[in-house]
C-alpha positions as CSV (number, residue, x, y, z in Angstrom):
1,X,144.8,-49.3,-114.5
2,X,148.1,-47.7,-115.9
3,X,149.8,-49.1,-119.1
4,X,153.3,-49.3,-119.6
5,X,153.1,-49.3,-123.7
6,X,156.7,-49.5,-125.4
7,X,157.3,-47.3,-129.1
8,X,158.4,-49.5,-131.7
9,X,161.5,-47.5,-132.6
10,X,164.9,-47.1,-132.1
11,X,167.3,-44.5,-130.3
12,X,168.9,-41.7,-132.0
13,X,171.9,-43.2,-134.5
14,X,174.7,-40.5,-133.9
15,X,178.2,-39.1,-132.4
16,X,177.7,-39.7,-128.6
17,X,180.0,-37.4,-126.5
18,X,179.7,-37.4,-122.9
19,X,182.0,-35.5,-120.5
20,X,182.2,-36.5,-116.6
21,X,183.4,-34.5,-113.8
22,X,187.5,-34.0,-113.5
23,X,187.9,-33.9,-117.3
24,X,186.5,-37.8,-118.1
25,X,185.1,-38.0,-121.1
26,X,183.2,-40.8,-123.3
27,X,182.5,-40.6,-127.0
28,X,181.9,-42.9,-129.9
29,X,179.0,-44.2,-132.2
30,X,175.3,-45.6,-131.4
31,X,173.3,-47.6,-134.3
32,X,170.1,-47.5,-132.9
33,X,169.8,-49.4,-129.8
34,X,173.5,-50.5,-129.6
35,X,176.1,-47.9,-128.4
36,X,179.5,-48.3,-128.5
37,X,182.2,-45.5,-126.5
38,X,185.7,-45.0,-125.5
39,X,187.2,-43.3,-122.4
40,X,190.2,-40.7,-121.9
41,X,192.1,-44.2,-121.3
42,X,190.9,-45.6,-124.4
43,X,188.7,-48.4,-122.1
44,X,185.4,-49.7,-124.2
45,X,182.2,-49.1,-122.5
46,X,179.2,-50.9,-124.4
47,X,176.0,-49.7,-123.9
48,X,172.2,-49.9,-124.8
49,X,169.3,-47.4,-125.4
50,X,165.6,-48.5,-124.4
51,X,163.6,-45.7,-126.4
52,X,159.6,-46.1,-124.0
53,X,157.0,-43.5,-124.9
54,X,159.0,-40.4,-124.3
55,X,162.2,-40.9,-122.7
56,X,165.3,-43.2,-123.7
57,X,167.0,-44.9,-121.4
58,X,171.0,-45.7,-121.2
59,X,173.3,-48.0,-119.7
60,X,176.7,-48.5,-120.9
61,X,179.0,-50.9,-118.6
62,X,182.9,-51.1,-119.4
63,X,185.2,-54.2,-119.3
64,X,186.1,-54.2,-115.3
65,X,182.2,-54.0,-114.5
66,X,182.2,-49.9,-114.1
67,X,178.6,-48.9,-114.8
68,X,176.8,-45.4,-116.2
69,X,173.0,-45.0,-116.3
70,X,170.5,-42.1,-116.8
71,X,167.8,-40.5,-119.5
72,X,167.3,-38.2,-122.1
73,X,164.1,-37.0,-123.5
74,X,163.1,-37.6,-127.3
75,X,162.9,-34.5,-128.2
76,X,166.5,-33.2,-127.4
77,X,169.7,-34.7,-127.7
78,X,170.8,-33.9,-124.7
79,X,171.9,-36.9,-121.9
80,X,172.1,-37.1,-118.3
81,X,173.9,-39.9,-116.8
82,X,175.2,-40.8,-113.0
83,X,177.9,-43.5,-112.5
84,X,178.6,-45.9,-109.6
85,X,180.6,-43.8,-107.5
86,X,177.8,-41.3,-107.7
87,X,179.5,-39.0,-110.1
88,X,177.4,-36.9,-112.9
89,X,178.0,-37.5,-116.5
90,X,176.7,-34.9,-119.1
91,X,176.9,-35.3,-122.8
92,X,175.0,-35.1,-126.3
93,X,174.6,-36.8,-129.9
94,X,175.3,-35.3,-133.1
């Protein structure tokens, strides 16, 4: 029997800067589990960290229903995200 058991913490609290392919980019500030970015176009994306035993989840969705989702490890800061039309993101936090 496998168990799925959850940390009790929080993701990274930092700069988030996240470049897409073409020159798109995404940056702005997480507190913990909330995550808040703007675009090239100055668009909001909103977004949420689930932090499981050793990988953090993200998902960040903008006003017109445009999603971004992926993973980083704990131990980096390094993130790897893929958007709806397919399209890889790449990006860190400081």
């Amino acid at each position: 029997m496998m168990l799925n058991r959850r940390r009790s913490g929080t993701a990274k609290t930092g700069y988030y800067r996240i470049q897409g392919n073409g020159g798109q980019f995404l940056h702005g500030f997480g507190d913990g589990d909330f995550i808040r970015l703007r675009d090239e176009k100055g668009c909001e994306w909103r977004g949420t960290a689930e932090v499981t035993d050793t990988t953090i989840r993200y998902r960040f969705q903008d006003q017109e229903g445009n999603y971004i989702s992926g993973v980083s490890d704990e131990a980096s800061s390094g993130i790897l995200l893929r958007d709806d039309k397919g399209n890889t993101w790449r990006g860190f936090v400081d």
